[in-house]
C-alpha positions in Angstrom: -7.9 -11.0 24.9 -6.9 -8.4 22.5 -5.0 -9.0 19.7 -1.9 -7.5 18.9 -0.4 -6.5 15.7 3.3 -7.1 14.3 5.1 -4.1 13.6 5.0 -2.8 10.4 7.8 -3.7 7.8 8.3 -1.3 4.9 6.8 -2.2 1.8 9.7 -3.7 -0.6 10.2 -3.7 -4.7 9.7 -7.1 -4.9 6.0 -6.4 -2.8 3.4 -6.4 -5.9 0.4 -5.5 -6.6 -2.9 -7.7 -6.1 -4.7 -6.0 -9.0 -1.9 -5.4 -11.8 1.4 -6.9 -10.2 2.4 -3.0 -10.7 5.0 -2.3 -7.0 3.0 -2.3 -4.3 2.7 0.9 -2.2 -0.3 0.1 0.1 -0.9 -2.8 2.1 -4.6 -3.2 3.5 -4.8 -5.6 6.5 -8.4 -6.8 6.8 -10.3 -7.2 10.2 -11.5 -10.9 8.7 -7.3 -11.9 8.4 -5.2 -11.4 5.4 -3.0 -8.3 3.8 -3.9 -6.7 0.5 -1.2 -5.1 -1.4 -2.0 -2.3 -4.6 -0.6 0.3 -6.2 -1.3 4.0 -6.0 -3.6 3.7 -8.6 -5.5 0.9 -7.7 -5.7 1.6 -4.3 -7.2 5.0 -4.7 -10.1 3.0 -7.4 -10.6 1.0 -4.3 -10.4 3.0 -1.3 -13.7 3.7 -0.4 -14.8 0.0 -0.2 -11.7 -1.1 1.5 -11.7 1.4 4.4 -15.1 0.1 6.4 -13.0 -3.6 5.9 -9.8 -2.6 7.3 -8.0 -2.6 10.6 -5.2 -0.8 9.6 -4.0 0.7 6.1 -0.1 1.2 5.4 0.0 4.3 3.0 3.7 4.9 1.5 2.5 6.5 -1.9 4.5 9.5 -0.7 7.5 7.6 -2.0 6.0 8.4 -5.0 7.2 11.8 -5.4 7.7 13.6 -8.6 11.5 14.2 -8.7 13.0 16.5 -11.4 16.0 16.2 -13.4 18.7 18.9 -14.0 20.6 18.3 -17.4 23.6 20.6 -18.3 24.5 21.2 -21.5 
């Protein structure tokens, strides 16, 4: 039998990271059970070890776009 995966729920603010408890914007679900959850930043220190471990890898670091401010004077 194959198992199947639950769908995939949007990370949340209150979601933090494993690493630094900074908001978590990449959840890791490993082949041997569990979810990871890190930042950006941690995530990217860790990617390469975590990738051969995973079965799947939620990215949503692009809601970390740089947005700019307009001020008027």
């Amino acid at each position: 039998m194959t198992p199947t995966l639950a769908p995939e729920q949007a990370l949340l603010a209150t979601d933090r990271c494993d690493r630094c408890s900074a908001q978590a914007y990449v959840r890791v679900t490993l082949s041997a059970g569990g979810d990871l959850l890190f930042c950006g930043h941690h995530f990217r220190e860790h990617e390469d070890r975590l990738r051969p471990l995973a079965l799947r890898i939620q990215d949503e670091t692009d809601r970390l776009a740089t947005t700019t401010a307009i001020v008027e004077d």
